[in-house]
DRENNUMAR-247951 format. One record per residue (C-alpha): residue number from 1; residue in one letter; chain; x, y, z. Coordinates in nm, 3 decimals. Layout:
{NUM,'A','A',{X,Y,Z}}
...
//
This chain:
{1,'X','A',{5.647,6.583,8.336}}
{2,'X','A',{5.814,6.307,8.075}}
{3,'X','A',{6.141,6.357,8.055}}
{4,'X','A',{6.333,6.161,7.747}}
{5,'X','A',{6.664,5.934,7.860}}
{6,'X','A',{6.867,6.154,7.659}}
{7,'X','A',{6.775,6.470,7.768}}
{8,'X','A',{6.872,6.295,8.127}}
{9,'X','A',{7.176,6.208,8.038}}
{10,'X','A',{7.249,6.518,7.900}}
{11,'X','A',{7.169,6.681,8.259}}
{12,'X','A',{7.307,6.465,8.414}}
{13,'X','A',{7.659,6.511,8.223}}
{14,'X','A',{7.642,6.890,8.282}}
{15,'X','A',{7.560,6.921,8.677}}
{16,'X','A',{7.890,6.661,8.685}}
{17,'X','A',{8.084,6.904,8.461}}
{18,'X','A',{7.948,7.196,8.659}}
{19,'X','A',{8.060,6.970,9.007}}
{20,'X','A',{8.402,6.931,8.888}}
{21,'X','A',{8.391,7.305,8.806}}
{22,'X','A',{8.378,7.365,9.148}}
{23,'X','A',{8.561,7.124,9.261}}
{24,'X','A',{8.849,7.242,9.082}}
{25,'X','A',{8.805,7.622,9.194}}
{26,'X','A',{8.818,7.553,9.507}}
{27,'X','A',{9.138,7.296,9.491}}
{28,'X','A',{9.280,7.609,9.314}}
{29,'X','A',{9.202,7.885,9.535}}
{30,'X','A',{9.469,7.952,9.804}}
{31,'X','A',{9.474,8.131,10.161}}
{32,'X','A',{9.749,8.374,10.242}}
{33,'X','A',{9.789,8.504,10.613}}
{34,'X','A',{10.025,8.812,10.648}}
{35,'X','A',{10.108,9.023,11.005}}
{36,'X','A',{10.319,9.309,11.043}}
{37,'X','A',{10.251,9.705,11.070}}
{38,'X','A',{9.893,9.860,11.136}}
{39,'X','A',{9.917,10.167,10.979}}
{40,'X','A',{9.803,9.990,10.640}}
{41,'X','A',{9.571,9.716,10.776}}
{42,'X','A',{9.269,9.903,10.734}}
{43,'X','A',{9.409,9.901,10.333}}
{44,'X','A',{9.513,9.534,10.297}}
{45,'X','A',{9.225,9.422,10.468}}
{46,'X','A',{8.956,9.597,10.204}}
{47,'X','A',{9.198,9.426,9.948}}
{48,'X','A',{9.145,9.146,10.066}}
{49,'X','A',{8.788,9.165,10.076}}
{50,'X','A',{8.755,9.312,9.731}}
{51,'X','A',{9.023,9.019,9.564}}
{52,'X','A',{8.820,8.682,9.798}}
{53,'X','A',{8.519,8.855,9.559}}
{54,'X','A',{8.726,8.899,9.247}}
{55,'X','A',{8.911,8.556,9.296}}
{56,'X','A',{8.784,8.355,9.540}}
{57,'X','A',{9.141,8.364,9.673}}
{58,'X','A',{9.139,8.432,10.079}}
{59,'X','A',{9.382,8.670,10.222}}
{60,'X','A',{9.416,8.757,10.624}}
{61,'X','A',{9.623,8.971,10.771}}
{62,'X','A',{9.689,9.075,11.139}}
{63,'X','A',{9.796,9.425,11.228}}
{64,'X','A',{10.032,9.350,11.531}}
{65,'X','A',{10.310,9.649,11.479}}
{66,'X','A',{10.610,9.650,11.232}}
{67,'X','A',{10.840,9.462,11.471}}
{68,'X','A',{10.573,9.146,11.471}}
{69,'X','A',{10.618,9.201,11.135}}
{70,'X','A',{10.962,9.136,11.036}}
{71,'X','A',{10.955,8.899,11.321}}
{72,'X','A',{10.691,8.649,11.146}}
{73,'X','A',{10.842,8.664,10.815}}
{74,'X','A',{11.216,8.555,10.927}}
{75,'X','A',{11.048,8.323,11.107}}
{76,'X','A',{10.893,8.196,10.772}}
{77,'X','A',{10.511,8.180,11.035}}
{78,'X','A',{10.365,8.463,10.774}}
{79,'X','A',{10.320,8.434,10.394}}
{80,'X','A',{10.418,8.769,10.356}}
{81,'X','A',{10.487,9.061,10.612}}
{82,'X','A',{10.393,9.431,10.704}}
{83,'X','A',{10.645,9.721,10.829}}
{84,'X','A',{10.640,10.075,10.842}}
{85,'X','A',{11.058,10.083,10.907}}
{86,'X','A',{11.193,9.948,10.611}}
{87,'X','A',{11.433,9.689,10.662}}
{88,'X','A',{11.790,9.784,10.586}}
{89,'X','A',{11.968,9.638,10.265}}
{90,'X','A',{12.237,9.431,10.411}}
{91,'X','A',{11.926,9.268,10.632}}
{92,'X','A',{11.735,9.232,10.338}}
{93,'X','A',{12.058,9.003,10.175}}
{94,'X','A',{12.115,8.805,10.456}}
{95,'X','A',{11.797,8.678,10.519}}
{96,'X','A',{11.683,8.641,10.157}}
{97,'X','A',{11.405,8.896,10.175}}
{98,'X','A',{11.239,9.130,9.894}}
{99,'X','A',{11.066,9.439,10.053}}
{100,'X','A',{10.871,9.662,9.824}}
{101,'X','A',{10.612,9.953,9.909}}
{102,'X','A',{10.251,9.949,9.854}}
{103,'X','A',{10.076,10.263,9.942}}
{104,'X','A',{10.206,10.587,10.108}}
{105,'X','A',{10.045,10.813,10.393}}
{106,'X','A',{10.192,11.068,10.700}}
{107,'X','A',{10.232,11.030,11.026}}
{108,'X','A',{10.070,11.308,11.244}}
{109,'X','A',{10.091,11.467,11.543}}
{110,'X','A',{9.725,11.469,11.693}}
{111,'X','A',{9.559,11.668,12.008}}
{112,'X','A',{9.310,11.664,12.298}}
{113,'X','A',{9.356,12.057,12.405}}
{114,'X','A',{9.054,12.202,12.564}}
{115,'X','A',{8.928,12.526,12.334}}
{116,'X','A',{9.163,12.465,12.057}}
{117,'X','A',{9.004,12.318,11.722}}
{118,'X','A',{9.178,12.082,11.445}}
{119,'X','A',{9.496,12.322,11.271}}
{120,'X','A',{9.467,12.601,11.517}}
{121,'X','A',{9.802,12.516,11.681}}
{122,'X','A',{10.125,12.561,11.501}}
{123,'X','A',{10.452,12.384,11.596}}
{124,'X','A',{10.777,12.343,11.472}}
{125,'X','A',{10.996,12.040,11.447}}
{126,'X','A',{11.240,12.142,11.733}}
{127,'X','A',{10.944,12.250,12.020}}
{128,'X','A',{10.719,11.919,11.900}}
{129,'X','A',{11.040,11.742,12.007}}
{130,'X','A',{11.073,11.890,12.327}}
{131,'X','A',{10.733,11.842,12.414}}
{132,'X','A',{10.762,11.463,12.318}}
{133,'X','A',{11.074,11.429,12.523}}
{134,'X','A',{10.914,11.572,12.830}}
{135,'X','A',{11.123,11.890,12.847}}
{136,'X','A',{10.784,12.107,12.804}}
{137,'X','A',{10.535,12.031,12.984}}
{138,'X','A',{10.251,12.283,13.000}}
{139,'X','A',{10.033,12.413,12.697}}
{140,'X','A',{10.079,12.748,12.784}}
{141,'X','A',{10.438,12.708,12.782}}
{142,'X','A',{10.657,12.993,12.671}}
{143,'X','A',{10.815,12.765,12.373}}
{144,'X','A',{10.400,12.738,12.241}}
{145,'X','A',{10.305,13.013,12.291}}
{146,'X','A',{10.575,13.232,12.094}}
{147,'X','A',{10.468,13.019,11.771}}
{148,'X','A',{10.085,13.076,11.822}}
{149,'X','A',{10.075,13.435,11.916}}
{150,'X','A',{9.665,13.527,11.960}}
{151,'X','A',{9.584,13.140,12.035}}
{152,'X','A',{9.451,13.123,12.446}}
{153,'X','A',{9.620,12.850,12.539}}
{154,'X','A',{9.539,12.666,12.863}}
{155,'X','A',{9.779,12.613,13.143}}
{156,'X','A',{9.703,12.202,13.105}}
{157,'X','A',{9.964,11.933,13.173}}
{158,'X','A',{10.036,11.756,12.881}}
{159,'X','A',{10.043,11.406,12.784}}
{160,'X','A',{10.236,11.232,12.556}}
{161,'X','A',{10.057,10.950,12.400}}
{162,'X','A',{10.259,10.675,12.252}}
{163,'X','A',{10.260,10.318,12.080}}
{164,'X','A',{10.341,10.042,12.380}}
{165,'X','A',{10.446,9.795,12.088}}
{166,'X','A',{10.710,9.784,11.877}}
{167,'X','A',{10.615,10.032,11.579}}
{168,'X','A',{10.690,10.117,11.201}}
{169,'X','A',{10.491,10.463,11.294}}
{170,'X','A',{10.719,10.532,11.613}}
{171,'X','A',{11.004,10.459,11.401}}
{172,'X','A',{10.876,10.690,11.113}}
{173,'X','A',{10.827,10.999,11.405}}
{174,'X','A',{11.096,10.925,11.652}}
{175,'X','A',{11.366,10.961,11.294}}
{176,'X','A',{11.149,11.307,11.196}}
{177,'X','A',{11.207,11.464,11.582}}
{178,'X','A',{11.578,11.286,11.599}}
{179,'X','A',{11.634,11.526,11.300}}
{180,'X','A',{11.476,11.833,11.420}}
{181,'X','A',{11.643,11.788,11.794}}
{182,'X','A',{11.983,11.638,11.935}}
{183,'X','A',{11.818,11.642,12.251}}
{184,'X','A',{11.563,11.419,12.143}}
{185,'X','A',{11.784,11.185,11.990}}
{186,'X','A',{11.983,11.161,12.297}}
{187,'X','A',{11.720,11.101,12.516}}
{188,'X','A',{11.434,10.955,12.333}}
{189,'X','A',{11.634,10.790,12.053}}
{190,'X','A',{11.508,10.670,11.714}}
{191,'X','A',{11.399,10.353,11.618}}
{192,'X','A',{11.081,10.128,11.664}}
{193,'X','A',{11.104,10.128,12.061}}
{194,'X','A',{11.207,10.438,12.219}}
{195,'X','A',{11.255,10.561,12.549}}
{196,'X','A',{10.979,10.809,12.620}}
{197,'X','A',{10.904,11.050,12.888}}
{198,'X','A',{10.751,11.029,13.248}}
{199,'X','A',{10.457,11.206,13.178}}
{200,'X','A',{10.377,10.969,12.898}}
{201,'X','A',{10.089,10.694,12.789}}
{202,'X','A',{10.142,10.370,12.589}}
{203,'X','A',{9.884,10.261,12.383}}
{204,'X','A',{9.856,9.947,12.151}}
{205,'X','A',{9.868,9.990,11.824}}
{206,'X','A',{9.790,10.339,11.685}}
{207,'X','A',{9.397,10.284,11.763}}
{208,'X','A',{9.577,10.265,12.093}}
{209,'X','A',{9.690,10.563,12.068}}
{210,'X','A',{9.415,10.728,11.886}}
{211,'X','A',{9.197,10.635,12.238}}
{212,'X','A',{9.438,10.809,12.470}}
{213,'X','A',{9.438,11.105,12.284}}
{214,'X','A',{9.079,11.115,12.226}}
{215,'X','A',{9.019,11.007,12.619}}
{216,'X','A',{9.289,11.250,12.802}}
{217,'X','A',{9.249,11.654,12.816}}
{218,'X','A',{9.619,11.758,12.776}}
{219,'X','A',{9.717,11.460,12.543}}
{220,'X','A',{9.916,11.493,12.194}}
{221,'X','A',{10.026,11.202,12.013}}
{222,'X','A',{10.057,11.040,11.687}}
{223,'X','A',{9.948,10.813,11.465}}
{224,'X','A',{9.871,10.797,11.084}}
{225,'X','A',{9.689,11.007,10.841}}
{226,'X','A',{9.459,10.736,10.794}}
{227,'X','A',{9.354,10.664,11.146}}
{228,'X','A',{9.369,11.014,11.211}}
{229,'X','A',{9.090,11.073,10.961}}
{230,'X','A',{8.884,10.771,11.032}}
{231,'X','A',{8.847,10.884,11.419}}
{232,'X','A',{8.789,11.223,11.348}}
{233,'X','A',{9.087,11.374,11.509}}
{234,'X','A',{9.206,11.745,11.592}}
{235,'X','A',{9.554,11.797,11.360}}
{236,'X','A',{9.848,11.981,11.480}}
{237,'X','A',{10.006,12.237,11.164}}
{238,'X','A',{10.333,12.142,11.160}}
{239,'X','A',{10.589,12.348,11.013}}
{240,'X','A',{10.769,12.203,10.684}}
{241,'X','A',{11.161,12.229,10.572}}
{242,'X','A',{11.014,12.529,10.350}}
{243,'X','A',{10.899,12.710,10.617}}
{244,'X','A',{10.561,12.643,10.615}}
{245,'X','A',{10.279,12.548,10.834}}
{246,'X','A',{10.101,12.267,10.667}}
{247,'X','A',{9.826,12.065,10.787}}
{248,'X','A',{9.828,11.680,10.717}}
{249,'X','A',{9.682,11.581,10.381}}
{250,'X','A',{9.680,11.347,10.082}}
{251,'X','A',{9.822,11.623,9.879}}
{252,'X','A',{10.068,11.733,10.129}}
{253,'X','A',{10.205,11.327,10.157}}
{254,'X','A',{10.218,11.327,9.758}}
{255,'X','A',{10.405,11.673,9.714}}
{256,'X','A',{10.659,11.531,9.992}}
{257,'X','A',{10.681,11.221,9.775}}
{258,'X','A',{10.710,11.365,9.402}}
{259,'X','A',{11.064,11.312,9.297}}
{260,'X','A',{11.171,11.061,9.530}}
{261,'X','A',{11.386,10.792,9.407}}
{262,'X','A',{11.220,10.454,9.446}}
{263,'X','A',{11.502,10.272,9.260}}
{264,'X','A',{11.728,10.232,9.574}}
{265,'X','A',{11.778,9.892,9.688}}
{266,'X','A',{11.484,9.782,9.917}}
{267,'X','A',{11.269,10.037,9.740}}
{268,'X','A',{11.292,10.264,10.058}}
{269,'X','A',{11.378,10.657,9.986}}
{270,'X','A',{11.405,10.888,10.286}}
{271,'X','A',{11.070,11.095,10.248}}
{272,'X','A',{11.075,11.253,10.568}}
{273,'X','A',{11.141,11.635,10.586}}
{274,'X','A',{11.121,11.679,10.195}}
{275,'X','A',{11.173,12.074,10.068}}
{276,'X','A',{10.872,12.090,9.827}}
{277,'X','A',{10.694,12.405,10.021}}
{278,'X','A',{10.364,12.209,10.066}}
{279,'X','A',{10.515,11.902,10.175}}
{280,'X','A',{10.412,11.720,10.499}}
{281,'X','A',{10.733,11.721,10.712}}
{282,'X','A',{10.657,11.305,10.822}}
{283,'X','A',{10.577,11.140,10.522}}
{284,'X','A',{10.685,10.732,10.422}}
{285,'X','A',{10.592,10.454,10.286}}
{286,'X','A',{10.465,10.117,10.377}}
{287,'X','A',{10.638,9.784,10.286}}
{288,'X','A',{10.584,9.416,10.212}}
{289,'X','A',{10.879,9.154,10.274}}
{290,'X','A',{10.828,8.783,10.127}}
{291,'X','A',{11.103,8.573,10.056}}
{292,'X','A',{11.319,8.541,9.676}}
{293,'X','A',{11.253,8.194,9.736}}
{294,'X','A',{10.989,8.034,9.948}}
{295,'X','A',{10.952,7.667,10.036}}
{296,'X','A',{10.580,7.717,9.927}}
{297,'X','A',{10.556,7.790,9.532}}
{298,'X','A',{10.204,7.819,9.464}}
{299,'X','A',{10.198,8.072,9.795}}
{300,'X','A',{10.442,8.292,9.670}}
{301,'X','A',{10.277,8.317,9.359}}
{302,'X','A',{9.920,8.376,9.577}}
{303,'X','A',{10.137,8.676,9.743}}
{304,'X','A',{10.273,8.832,9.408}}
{305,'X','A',{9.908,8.779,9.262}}
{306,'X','A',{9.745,8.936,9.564}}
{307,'X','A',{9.963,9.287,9.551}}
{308,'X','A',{9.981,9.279,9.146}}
{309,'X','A',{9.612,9.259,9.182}}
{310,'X','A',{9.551,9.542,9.458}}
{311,'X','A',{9.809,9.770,9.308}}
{312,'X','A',{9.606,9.769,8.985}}
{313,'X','A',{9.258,9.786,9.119}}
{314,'X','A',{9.264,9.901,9.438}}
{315,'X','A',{9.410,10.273,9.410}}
{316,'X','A',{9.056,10.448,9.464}}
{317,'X','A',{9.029,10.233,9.784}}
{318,'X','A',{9.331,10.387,9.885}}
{319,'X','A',{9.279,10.716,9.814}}
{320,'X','A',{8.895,10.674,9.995}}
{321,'X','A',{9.066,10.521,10.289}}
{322,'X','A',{9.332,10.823,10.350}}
{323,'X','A',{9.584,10.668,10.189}}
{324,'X','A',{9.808,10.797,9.913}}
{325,'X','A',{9.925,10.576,9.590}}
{326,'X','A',{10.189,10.504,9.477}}
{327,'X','A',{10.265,10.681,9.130}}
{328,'X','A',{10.206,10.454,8.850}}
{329,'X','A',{10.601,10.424,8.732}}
{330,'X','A',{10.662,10.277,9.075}}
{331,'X','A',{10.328,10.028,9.086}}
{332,'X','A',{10.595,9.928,8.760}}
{333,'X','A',{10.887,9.936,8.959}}
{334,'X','A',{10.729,9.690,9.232}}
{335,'X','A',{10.604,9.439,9.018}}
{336,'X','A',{10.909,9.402,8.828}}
{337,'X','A',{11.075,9.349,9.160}}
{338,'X','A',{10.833,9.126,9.261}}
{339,'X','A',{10.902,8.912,8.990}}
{340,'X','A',{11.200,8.815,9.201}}
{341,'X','A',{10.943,8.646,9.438}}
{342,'X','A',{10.986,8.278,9.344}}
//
């Protein structure tokens, strides 16, 4: 077929214009890696996919615990990281850090006990933290069975399941039982890394510990609402401040967050043990830390894009994943404190 020399040229000028099209999108898009607590991965990670497609613009993340977290970002290895235990203010000053929330959830307490089914069992804060500091050690203890009166419960050792790495989670349940117990303050503690009882499991991560309960007749554990869901797992009802036995929910993690005041300094309220009467007792949030100012502009302003972007369009992933949004004043709140991210 004739083609005329100026319709070639004309072709020829748009598959260069179209070449340095691309060209230019891709010297424009930029790769962010982020690491820190796994209780959101399974969130930031279908952000991520959804924003490459939206953008073009990659972002990885590694779920390696809370501690990894914090670890990476002072270390200035991450773009951006991940924790579960919010990092106190004075920390946050000294190392020139801004830590905001991105999406809420609960941490639950989760069970392998032959013949009982998911919400059957009823405990209270002070007996959960005996049995996860190893002073009861039986199902059919006296302590159990004076809260489930009618429930058969088996005379099987129990195991307490546990994360082995340092963990935003752990430090989310080990403050909720430090509050219901002195006991299990003194000898468990509360923090990240805790000292845990003899008759007790580490696992990895919580899909760690989501396999040991799931693999162990006997076992209770914990890990996140999320998780929890996703693997299908029997809930414990866990009695609230209000005197109620609630079972772990979306609705249960927002009533424990409505009212809470987001405006503190590091953007971290204390949301655990909250007196609305269908709160979940061991509800938080989960954080991102990136530096005021990075040595990296155009990755800083990747990292702001990235969570301005997800916070907008990504609720209903959220929400589908087990997670719980944050209320749309404080998806306002965040980004104008991101805008400190320079």
């Amino acid at each position: 077929m004739f083609v005329s020399k100026r319709i070639q040229f004309k072709l020829a000028g748009l598959a260069a214009a179209l070449a340095m099209g691309l060209a230019s999108a891709s010297a424009f898009a930029v790769d962010i890696t982020g690491a820190g607590a796994t209780f959101p991965y399974a969130i930031y990670t279908k952000w991520a996919e959804a924003y490459k497609a939206a953008t073009g613009n990659q972002v990885n993340y590694q779920g390696i615990g809370s501690s990894g977290g914090v670890k990476q970002i002072k270390a200035k290895t991450v773009d951006f990281g991940g924790t579960d235990a919010p990092v106190k203010e004075d920390d946050l000053d000294a190392a020139g850090l801004v830590q905001v929330p991105t999406v809420m959830g609960g941490v639950t307490i989760v069970m392998n006990v032959p013949g009982i089914a998911s919400g059957q069992l009823r405990l209270d804060g002070a007996t959960a933290a005996d049995i996860f500091r190893g002073a009861i050690t039986k199902w059919n203890a006296p302590a159990i069975a004076r809260l489930n009166p009618g429930l058969r419960l088996p005379a099987t050792d129990i195991t307490v399941a546990h994360r082995s790495d340092g963990s935003g989670t752990t430090f989310v349940f080990s403050n909720y039982l430090a509050k219901q117990s002195m006991a299990f303050k003194r000898d468990v503690g509360a923090g990240n890394t805790v000292n845990w009882p003899a008759n007790a499991v580490g696992g990895k991560g919580n899909p760690g510990v989501a396999a040991n309960v799931q693999k162990i007749a006997g076992a209770i554990g914990y890990v996140d609402i999320a998780d929890a869901m996703k693997n299908k797992m029997n809930f414990v009802a866990l009695k609230n401040k209000a005197g109620n036995y609630i079972v772990p929910s979306q609705d249960a993690v927002e009533a424990a967050a409505a009212g809470a005041n987001f405006k503190v300094r590091g953007m971290a309220p204390d949301l655990l043990d909250q007196p609305s009467k269908n709160a979940w007792p061991i509800t938080s949030a989960t954080y991102v830390l990136a530096y005021e100012k990075g040595a990296d502009a155009v990755k800083q302003k990747a990292v702001v894009d990235f969570f301005t972007w997800s916070l907008n369009n990504g609720q209903k992933m959220a929400e589908e994943l087990g997670f719980v949004p944050l209320p749309a004043g404080v998806v306002k709140m965040v980004e104008a404190e991101m805008k400190k991210i320079k």
